[in-house]
C-alpha positions in Angstrom: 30.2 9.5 5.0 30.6 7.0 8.1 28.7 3.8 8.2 25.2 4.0 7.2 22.9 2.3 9.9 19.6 2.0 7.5 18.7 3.5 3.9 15.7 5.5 5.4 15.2 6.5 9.1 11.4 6.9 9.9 10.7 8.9 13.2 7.3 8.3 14.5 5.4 4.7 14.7 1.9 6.4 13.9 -0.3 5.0 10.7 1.2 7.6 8.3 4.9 6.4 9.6 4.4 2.7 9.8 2.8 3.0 6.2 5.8 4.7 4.8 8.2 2.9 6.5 6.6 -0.8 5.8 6.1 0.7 1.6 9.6 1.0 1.7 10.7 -2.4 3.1 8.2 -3.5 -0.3 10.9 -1.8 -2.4 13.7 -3.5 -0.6 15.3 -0.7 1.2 16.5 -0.9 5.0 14.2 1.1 7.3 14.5 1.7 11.0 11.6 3.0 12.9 12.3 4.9 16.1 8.9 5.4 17.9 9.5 7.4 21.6 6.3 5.4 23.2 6.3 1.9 24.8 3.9 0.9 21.4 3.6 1.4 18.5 0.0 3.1 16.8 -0.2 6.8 17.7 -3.7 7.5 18.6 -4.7 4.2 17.5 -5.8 1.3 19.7 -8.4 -1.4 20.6 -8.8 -2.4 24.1 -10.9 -5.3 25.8 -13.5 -5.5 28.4 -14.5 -8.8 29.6 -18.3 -9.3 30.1 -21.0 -12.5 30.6 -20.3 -13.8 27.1 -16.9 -12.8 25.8 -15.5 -9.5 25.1 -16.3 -6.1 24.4 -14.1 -4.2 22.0 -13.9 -0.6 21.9 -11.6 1.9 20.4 -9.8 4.5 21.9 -9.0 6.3 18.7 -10.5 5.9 15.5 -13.1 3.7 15.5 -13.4 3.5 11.6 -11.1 4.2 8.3 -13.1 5.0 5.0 -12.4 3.0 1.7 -12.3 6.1 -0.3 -8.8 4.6 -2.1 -7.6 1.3 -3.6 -4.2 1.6 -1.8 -6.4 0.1 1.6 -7.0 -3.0 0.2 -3.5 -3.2 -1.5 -1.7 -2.5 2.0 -4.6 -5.2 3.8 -4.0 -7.7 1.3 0.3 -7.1 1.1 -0.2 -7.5 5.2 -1.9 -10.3 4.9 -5.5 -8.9 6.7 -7.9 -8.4 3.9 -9.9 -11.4 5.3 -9.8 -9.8 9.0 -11.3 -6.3 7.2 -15.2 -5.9 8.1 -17.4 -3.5 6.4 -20.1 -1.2 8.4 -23.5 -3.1 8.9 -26.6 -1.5 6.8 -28.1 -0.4 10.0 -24.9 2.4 9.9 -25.9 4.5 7.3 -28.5 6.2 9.3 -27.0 9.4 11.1 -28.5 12.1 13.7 -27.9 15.3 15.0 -29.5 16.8 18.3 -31.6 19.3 17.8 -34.2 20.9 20.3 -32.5 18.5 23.3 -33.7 15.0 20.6 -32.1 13.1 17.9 -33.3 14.1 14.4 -32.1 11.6 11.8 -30.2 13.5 8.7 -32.1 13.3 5.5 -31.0 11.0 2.9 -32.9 12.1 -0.1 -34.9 15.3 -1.5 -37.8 14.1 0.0 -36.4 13.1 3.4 -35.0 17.1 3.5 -38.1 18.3 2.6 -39.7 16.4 5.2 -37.4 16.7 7.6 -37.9 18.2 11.2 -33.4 19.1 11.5 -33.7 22.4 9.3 -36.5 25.1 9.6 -38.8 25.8 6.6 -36.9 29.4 6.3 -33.6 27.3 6.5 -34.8 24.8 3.8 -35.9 27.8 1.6 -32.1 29.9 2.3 -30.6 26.6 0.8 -32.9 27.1 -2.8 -31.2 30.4 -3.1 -27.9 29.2 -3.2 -27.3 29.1 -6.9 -28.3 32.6 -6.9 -25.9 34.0 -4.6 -23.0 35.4 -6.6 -19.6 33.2 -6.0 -17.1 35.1 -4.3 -13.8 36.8 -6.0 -11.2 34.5 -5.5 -8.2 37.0 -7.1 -6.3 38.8 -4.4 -9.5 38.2 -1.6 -8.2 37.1 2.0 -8.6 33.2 2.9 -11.6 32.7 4.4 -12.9 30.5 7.5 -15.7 27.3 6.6 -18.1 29.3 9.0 -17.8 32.4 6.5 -17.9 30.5 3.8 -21.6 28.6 4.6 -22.9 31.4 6.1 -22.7 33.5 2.9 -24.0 30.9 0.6 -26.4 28.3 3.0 -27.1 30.4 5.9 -26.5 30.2 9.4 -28.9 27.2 10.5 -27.3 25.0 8.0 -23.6 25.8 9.8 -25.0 25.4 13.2 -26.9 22.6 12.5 -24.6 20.7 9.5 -21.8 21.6 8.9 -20.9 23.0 12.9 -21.4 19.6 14.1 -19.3 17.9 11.1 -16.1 20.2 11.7 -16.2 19.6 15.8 -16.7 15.2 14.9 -13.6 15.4 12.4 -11.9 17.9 13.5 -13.0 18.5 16.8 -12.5 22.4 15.6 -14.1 25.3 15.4 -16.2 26.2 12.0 -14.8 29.7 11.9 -11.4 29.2 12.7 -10.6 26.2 10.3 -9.4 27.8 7.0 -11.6 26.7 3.7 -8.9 25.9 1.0 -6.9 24.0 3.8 -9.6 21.9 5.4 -12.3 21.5 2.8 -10.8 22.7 -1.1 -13.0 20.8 -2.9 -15.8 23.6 -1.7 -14.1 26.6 -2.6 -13.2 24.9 -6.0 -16.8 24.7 -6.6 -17.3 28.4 -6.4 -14.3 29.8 -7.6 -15.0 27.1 -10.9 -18.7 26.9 -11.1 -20.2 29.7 -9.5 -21.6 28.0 -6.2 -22.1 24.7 -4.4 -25.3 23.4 -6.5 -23.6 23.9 -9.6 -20.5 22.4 -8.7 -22.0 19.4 -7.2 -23.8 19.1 -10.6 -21.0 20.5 -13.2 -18.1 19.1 -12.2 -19.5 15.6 -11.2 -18.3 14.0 -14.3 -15.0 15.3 -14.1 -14.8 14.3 -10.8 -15.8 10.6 -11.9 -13.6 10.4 -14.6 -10.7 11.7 -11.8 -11.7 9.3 -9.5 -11.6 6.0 -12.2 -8.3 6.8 -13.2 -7.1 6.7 -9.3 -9.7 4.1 -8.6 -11.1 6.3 -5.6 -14.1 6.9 -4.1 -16.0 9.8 -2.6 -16.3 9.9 1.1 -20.1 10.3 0.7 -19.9 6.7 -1.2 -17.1 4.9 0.4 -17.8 2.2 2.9 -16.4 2.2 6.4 -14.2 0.0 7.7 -12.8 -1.8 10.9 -11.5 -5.4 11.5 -12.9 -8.3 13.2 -10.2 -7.8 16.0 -10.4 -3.6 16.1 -8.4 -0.9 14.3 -5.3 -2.5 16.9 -5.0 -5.5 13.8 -3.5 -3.3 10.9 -1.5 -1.1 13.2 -0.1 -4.8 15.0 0.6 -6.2 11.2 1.9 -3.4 10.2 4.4 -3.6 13.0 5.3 -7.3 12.1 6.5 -6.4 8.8 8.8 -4.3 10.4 12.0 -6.2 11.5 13.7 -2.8 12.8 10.9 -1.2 15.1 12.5 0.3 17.7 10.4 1.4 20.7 11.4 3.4 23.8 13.5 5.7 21.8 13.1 9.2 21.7 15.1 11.3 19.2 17.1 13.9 20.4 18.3 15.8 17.1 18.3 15.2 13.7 21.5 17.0 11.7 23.5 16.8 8.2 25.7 14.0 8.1 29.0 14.3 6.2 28.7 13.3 2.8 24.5 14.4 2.1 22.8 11.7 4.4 21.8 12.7 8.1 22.4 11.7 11.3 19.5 10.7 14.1 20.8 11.0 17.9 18.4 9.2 20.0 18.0 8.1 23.7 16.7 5.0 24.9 17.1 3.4 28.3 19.3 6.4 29.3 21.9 5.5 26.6 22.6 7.8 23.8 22.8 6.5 20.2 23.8 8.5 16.6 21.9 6.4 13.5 22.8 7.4 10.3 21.1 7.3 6.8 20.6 8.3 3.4 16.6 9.9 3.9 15.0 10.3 6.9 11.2 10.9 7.4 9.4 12.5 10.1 6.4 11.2 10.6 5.8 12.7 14.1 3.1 15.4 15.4 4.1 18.9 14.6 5.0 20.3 17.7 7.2 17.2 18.2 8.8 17.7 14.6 9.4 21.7 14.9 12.2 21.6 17.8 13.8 18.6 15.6 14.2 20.8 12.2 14.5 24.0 14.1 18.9 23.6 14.0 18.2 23.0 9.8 19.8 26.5 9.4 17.6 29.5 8.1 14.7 27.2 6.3 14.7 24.9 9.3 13.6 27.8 11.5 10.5 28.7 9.6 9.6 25.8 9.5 9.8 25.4 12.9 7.9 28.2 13.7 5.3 27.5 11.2 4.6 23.9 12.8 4.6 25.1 16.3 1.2 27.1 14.7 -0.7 24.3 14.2 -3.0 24.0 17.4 -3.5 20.6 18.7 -6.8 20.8 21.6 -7.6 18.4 23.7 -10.2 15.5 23.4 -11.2 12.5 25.4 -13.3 9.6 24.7 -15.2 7.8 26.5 -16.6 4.0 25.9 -19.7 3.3 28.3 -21.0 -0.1 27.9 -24.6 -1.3 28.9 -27.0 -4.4 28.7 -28.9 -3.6 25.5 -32.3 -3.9 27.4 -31.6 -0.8 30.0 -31.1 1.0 26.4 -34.4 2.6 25.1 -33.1 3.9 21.7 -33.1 1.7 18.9 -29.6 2.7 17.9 -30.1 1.8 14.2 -27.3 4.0 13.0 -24.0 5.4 12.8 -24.1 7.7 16.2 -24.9 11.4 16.3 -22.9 14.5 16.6 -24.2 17.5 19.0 -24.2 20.8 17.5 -22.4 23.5 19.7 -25.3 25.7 19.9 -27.3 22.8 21.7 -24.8 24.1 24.2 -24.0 19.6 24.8 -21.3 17.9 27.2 -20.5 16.0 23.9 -19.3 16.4 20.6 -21.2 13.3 19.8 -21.6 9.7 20.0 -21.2 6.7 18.1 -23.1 3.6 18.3 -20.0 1.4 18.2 -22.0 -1.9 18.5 -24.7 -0.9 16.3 -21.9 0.4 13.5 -19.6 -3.2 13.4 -21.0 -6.7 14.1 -18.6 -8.7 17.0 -17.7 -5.3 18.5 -19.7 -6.9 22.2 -21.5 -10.2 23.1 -25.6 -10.3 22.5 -27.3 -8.6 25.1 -24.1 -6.0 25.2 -24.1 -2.5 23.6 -20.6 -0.4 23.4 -21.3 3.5 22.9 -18.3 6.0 22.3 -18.4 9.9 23.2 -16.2 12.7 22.3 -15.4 15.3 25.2 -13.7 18.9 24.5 -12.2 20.0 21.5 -11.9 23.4 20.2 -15.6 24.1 21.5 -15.1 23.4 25.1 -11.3 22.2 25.5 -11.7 22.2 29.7 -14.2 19.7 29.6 -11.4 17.3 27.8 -8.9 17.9 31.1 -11.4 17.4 33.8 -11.2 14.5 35.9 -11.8 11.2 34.8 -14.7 10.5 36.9 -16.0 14.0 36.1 -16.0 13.1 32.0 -17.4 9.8 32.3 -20.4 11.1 34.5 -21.2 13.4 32.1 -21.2 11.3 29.6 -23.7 8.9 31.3 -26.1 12.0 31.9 -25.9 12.7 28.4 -26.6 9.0 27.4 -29.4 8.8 29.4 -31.2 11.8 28.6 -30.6 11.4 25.1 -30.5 7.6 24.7 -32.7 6.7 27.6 -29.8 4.5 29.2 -29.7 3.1 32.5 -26.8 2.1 34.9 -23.6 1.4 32.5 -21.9 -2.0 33.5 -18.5 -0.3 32.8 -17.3 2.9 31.3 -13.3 4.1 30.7 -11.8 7.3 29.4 -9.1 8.1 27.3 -8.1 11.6 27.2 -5.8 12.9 24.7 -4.1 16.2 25.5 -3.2 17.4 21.9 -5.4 15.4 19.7 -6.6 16.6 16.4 -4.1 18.7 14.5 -6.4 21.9 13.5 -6.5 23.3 9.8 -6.9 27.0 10.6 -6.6 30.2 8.9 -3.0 30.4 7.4 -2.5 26.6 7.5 -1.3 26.7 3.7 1.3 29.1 4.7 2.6 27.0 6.9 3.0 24.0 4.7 4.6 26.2 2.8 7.2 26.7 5.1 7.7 23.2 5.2 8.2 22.8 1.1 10.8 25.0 1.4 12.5 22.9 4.0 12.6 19.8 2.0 13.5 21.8 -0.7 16.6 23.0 0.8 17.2 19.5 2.7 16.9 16.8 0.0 16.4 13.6 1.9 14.2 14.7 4.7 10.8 14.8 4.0 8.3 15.4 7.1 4.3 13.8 7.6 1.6 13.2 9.7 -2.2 14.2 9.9 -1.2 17.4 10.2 -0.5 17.2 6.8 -3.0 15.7 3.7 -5.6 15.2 5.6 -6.7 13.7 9.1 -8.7 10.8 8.7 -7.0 7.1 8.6 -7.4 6.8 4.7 -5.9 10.2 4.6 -2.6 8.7 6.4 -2.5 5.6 4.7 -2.3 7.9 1.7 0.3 9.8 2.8 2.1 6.9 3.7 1.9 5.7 0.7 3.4 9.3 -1.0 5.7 9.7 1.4 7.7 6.4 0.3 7.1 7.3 -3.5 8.6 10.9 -2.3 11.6 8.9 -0.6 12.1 6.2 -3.8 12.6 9.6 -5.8 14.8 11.5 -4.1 17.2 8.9 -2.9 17.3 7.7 -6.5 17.7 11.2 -8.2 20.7 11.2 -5.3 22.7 8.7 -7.1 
């Protein structure tokens, strides 16, 4: 084999790939990072608007991570950031979802659901049947969609209403396209274990604790949230520090089977073409940016391929509208709220940035952050700027009871959100049998494991334990 340029070559300067690649520099291997944008971060970034007092921060991306696992604080602290890490103030627990053209705030307890105004009395008495309703049979049945799933066992106010609005603020989907086992297991574990949702929720909860001790996690319904004093921007700039061989501006060309089991990278950057070589090399890229790369990887390399250009990607923009706090006539005491599609809303929701973080704006100064297009209405995210942001404001002010913003800018992301839909496992599949058949190149992303930024720290974090492995059992 000709000279090796790094151990590991990681393509893609996203959170999963700066994770993987920054785990490995840990365990003392060499580990280039070839990222085809001007930055590294992916979706990631905090931006700054000046205002009478100081700045406004708002995010452009993710606006939060969860601490649902204890490799968060492991990668803070080996960064050196744990002390820049802020927590979600109290005020942030409190959620709503629009109902009826108002905000209804989701119930917290029994009594708050009993009580509550977001779910009908007939919807309320659908959800007492559930541990009634016989559990599905799982042997030889076709994978089924989220939105048949909680129709058949909570009812169809409870999807439009719930679970509707959850799917389109994580995934930005659509209920009855996303596929169950893919997007949300742990549900159809329940039934196919315990019989139904109540009795899973109750049966398996100390299994699930004594699971989670020995990993040291936490359930998303428990785990804090999380941002830093300087925006989500601080552990993606860190992360970049630690990384002596970051190498911006270069787009990757082809990836092919070097002589001797290691593989070589062509890349171009600055209109000059490079080859790097290496022993593994990890593509941590979107999947319609990884599926022309593996396509050339003989037989296995073209279903792959194939399989990852069948992940759908829609469109979403966001849009951060800042106003002085007293032309705001909601109190803002929680997390934001999420629109439910049959509300027919221009939003998918809204988070109440300031109200969520303290620093995120000066006194006086509140930061709001919407969510445009999606799966549920994918035109609205390729408008015209000054089309989104207007609606936007309308919404905010019928809704919030805002006056005239003081500044407002869109970011508008034309494949955001990799979608888990129907046949997603399939696909991964496809991809298993390409590492199978390529030892050495393993590929990643939120495409993959999950979507959220504890999900990619995760996989970051298995994605170097995956390369450690395989390079070792190589010797």
């Amino acid at each position: 084999m000709e000279r090796e340029d790094a151990d590991v070559i990681v393509v893609g300067a996203g959170l999963t790939g700066l994770t993987a690649a920054f785990q490995l520099t840990l365990r003392g291997l060499t580990v280039e990072v070839l990222e085809s944008h001007l930055h590294a971060g992916g979706v990631i970034g905090t931006h700054r608007h000046a205002v009478e007092g100081g700045d406004a921060l708002y995010e452009v991306g993710p606006n939060s991570g969860m601490d649902t696992t204890p490799l968060i604080n492991s990668l803070l602290g080996d960064l050196g950031i744990r002390d820049q890490r802020i927590d979600a103030q109290a005020a942030a627990a409190k959620r709503y979802v629009l109902r009826g053209g108002q905000l209804r705030a989701v119930p917290s307890s029994l009594f708050g659901f009993i009580r509550t105004p977001l779910f009908s009395a007939g919807a309320k008495l659908r959800l007492l049947r559930e541990p009634f309703i016989a559990a599905r049979k799982y042997a030889g049945a076709p994978e089924e969609s989220v939105g048949s799933f909680v129709r058949r066992r909570l009812g169809p106010e409870v999807l439009d209403y719930a679970v509707e609005p959850f799917v389109g603020g994580v995934y930005a989907g659509d209920a009855d396209l996303l596929s169950l086992p893919a997007a949300f297991p742990r549900l159809a574990e329940w039934e196919r274990d315990y019989g139904g949702l109540v009795r899973g929720a109750i049966f398996g909860a100390r299994q699930r604790r004594r699971e989670a001790a020995l990993k040291g996690e936490r359930a998303k319904t428990a785990a804090p949230s999380f941002n830093f004093k300087g925006g989500m921007q601080t552990l993606i700039d860190a992360l970049a520090r630690h990384l002596p061989r970051l190498v911006c501006s270069a787009r990757v060309l082809s990836v092919q089977r070097d002589t001797g089991g290691g593989f070589a990278v062509e890349i171009e950057r600055r209109g000059e073409r490079l080859v790097r070589r290496a022993r593994a090399v990890v593509l941590a890229v979107p999947a319609f940016e990884a599926a022309p790369l593996v396509a050339p990887l003989g037989q296995a390399g073209e279903y792959a391929a194939r399989a990852l250009e069948g992940i759908h990607y829609p469109p979403v923009a966001t849009v951060s509208v800042l106003y002085h706090r007293k032309d705001v006539s909601h109190p803002l005491d929680g997390f934001g709220f999420l629109a439910p599609k049959v509300e027919d809303p221009p939003v998918l929701g809204t988070l109440f940035v300031s109200s969520m973080f303290a620093q995120r704006a000066p006194a006086g100064v509140v930061v709001l952050t919407s969510f445009v297009g999606g799966r549920r209405n994918a035109q609205a995210a390729l408008a015209p700027d000054e089309h989104i942001a207007a609606d936007v404001v309308r919404s905010n002010a019928h809704l919030l009871g805002t006056g005239a913003p003081m500044f407002s800018a869109v970011r508008r992301w034309p494949r955001a959100i990799p979608q888990y839909d129907l046949g997603h496992l399939q696909r991964l599949a496809a991809v298993v049998a390409l590492e199978t058949q390529a030892p050495g190149l393993t590929l990643c992303g939120n495409w993959r494991g999950g979507v959220s930024v504890a999900d990619c720290i995760k996989a970051g974090h298995e994605q170097a334990d995956l390369v450690m492995a395989r390079l070792a059992s190589a010797r």
